[in-house]
N, C-alpha and C positions, 0 to 999 in steps of 0.2 A: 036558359039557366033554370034549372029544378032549383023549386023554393023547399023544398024539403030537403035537400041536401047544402042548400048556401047556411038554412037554418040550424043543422046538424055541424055545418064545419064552424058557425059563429058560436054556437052552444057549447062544442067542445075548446076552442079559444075562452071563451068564458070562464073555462074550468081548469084550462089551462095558466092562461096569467089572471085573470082574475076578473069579476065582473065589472070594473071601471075600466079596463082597458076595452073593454066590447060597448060599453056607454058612450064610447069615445071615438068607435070606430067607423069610419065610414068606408064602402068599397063600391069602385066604381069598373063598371064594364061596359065599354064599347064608348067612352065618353059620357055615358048614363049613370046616377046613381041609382045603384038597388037595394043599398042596403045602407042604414043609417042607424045609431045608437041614440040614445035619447040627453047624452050631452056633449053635441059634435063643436060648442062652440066654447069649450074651452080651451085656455089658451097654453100653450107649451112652448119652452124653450126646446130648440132642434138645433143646437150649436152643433154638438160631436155630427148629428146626423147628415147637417150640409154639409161635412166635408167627405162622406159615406155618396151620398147623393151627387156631387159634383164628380169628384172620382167616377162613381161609375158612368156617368152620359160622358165626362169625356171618353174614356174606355169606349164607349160605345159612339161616338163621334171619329175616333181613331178608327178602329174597325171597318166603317163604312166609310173611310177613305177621304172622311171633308174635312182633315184636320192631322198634323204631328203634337206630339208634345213642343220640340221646338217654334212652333207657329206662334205669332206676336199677339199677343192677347189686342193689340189694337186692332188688327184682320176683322176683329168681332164687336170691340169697342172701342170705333173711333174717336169718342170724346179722350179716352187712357193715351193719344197718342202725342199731344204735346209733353205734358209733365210724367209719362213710361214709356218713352219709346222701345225701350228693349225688355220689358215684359213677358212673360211666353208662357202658353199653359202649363210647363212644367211649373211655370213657379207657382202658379195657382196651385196646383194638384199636390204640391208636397210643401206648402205654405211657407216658401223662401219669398226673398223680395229679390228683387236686379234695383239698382242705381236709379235714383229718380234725377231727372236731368237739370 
């Protein structure tokens, strides 16, 4: 990674949303952090974002074939499976419920 160009694309983010969101930012490469702002420990509500971020892994769990939407969300969370047995990632992904037994 060129530090001169992680520093040029974080500068221009800066100028772009503004300099709290680059205080904030952290970015990581290869499971390393290289880049840190200097207030990475504040804390933020990610309600809308979880459901942006579940959405897409399973998209991306579908795609590589370990999973349907139909599939019982118990397959993954055994403890769901007395009180949901019929559960299924679709209900997760588009925030319906199925019948608790």
């Amino acid at each position: 990674m060129d530090p001169a160009k992680l520093q040029e694309a974080v500068s221009l983010l800066g100028r772009t949303v503004g300099a709290d969101g680059v205080r904030e930012l952290v970015i990581i490469r290869n499971g390393r952090m290289i880049w840190r702002g200097d207030n990475i420990d504040k804390m933020h509500g990610v309600w809308s974002f979880t459901k942006v971020f579940t959405s897409t892994a399973l998209g991306l769990l579908i795609d590589d074939s370990k999973c349907a939407l139909d599939t019982r969300a118990r397959d993954f969370l055994p403890a769901m499976a007395a009180a949901y047995p019929e559960v299924t990632l679709r209900h997760f992904t588009t925030m319906t419920s199925a019948t608790a037994r």
